[in-house]
N, CA and C atoms as a LAMMPS dump frame, in Angstrom:
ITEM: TIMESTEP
0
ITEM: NUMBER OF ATOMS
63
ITEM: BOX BOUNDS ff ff ff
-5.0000000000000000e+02 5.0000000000000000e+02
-5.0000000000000000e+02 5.0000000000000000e+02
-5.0000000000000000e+02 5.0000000000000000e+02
ITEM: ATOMS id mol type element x y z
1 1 1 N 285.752 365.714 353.767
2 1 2 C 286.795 366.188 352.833
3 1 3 C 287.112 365.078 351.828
4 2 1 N 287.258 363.69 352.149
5 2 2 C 287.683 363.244 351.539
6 2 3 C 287.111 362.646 350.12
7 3 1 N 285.155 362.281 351.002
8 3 2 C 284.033 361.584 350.078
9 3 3 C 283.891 363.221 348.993
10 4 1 N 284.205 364.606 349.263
11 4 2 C 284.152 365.305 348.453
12 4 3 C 285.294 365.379 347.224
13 5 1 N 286.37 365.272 348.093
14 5 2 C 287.525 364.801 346.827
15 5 3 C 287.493 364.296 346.2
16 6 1 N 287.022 362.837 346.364
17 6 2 C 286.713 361.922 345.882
18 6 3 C 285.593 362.315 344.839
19 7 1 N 284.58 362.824 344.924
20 7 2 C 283.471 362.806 344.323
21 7 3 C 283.901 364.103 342.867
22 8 1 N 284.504 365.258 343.309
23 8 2 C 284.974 365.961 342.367
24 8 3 C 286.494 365.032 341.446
25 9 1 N 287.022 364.241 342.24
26 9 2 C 288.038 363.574 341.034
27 9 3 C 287.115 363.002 339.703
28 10 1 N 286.167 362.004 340.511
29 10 2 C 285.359 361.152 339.43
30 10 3 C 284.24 362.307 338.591
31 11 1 N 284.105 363.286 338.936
32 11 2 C 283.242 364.153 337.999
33 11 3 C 284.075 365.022 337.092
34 12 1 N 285.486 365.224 337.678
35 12 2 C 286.821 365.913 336.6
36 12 3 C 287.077 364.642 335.816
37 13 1 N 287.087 363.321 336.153
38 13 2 C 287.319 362.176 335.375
39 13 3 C 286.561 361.976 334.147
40 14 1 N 285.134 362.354 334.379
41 14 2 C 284.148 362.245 333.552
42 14 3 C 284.257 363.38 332.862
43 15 1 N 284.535 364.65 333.137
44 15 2 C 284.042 365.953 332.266
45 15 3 C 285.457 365.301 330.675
46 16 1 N 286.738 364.775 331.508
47 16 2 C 287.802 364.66 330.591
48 16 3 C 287.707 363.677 329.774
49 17 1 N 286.769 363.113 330.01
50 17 2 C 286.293 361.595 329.091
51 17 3 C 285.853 362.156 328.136
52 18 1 N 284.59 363 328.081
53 18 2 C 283.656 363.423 327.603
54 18 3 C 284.109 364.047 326.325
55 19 1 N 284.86 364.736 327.197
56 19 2 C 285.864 366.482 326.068
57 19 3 C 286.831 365.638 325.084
58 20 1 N 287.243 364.5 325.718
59 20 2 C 288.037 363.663 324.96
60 20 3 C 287.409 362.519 324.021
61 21 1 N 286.231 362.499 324.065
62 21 2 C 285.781 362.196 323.069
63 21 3 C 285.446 362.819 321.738
């Protein structure tokens, strides 16, 4: 549960980087 949480925060982190560029 958690290494998945983890792994979807940092890929929602990245999609919002992205879009925010």
């Amino acid at each position: 549960s958690k290494p998945a949480y983890k792994h979807n925060r940092l890929g929602f982190e990245i999609t919002m980087y992205i879009h925010n560029r």
